[in-house]
C-alpha distance (Angstrom), angle and dihedral (degrees) to the residues before:
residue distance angle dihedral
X1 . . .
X2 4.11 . .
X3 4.39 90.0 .
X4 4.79 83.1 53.9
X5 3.76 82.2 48.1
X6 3.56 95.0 53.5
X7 3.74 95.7 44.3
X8 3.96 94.5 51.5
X9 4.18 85.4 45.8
X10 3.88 88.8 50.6
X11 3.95 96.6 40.5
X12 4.11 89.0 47.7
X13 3.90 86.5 53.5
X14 3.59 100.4 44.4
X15 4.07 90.0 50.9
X16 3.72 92.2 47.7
X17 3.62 91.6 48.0
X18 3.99 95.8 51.0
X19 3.31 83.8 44.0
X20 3.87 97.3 60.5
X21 3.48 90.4 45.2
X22 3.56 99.4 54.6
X23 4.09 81.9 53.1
X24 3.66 97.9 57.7
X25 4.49 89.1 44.8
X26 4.07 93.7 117.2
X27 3.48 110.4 -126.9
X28 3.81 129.1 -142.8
X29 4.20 102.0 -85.7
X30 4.07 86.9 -150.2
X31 4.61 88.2 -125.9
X32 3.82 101.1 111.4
X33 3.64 135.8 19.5
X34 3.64 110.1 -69.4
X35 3.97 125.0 -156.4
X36 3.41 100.5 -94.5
X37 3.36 98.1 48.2
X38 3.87 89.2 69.6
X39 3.73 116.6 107.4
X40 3.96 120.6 -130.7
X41 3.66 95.2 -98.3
X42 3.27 97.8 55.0
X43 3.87 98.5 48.4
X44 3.58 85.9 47.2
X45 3.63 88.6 47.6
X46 3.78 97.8 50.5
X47 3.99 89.3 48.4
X48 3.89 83.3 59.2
X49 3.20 101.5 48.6
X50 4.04 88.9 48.9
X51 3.83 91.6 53.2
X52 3.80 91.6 48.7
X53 4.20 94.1 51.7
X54 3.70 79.7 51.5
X55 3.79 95.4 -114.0
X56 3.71 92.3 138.9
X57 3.83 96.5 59.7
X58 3.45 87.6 58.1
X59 4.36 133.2 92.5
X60 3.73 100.9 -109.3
X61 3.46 113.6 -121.0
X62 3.60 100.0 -132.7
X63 4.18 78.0 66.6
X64 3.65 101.8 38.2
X65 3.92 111.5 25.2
X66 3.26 87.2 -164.9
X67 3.07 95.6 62.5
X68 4.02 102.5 69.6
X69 3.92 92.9 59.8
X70 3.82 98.1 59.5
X71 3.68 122.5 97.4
X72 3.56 95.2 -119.9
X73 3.45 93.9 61.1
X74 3.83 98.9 38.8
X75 4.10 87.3 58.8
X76 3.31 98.2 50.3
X77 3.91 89.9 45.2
X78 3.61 82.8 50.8
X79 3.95 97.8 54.3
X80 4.08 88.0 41.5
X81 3.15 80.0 63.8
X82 3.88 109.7 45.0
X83 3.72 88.2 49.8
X84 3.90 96.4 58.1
X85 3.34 93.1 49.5
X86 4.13 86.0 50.7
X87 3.64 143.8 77.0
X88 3.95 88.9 -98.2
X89 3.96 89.4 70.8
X90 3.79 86.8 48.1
X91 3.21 97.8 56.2
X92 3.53 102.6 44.0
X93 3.91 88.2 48.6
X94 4.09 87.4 58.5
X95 3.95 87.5 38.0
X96 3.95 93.1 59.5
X97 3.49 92.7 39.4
X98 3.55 100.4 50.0
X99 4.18 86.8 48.0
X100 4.05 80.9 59.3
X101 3.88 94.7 53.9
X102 3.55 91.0 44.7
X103 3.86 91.0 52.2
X104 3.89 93.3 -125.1
């Protein structure tokens, strides 16, 4: 009878532990834009705008910590960054979704 006891004691911990965890998953709060709320052309427009900074020729830095403090990386972080906040993200975002209307 002691091994069934040990099973039910082991089960009742492993629920109350997934449990707890799927408590502390953070949830979206709704302020901002979150991910999915992203159309198409603007993923694909971010992902463009990361390749042309140069971004995607680089380690990632969640890989290679390293990585994130050279001065390679910081530049091209840096222009990824000037050319979202531009007109080139713009109009790649109206680019992508005008290739959607027109069915291309």
């Amino acid at each position: 009878m002691r091994p069934l006891t040990s099973l039910f004691v082991a089960m009742v911990v492993a629920a109350g532990s997934a449990a707890a965890m799927a408590q502390s998953v953070p949830q979206p709060s709704g302020d901002g834009m979150a991910a999915s709320a992203r159309s198409r052309a603007e993923v694909l427009a971010d992902l463009e705008m990361f390749q042309r900074s140069g971004l995607g020729y680089l380690p990632s830095p969640t890989g290679y910590v390293e990585s994130g403090q050279s001065a390679e990386y910081r530049v091209a972080y840096a222009e990824y960054q000037r050319l979202l906040a531009g007109p080139a993200y713009r109009e790649a975002v109206t680019r992508y979704e005008s290739l959607r209307v027109s069915g291309k």
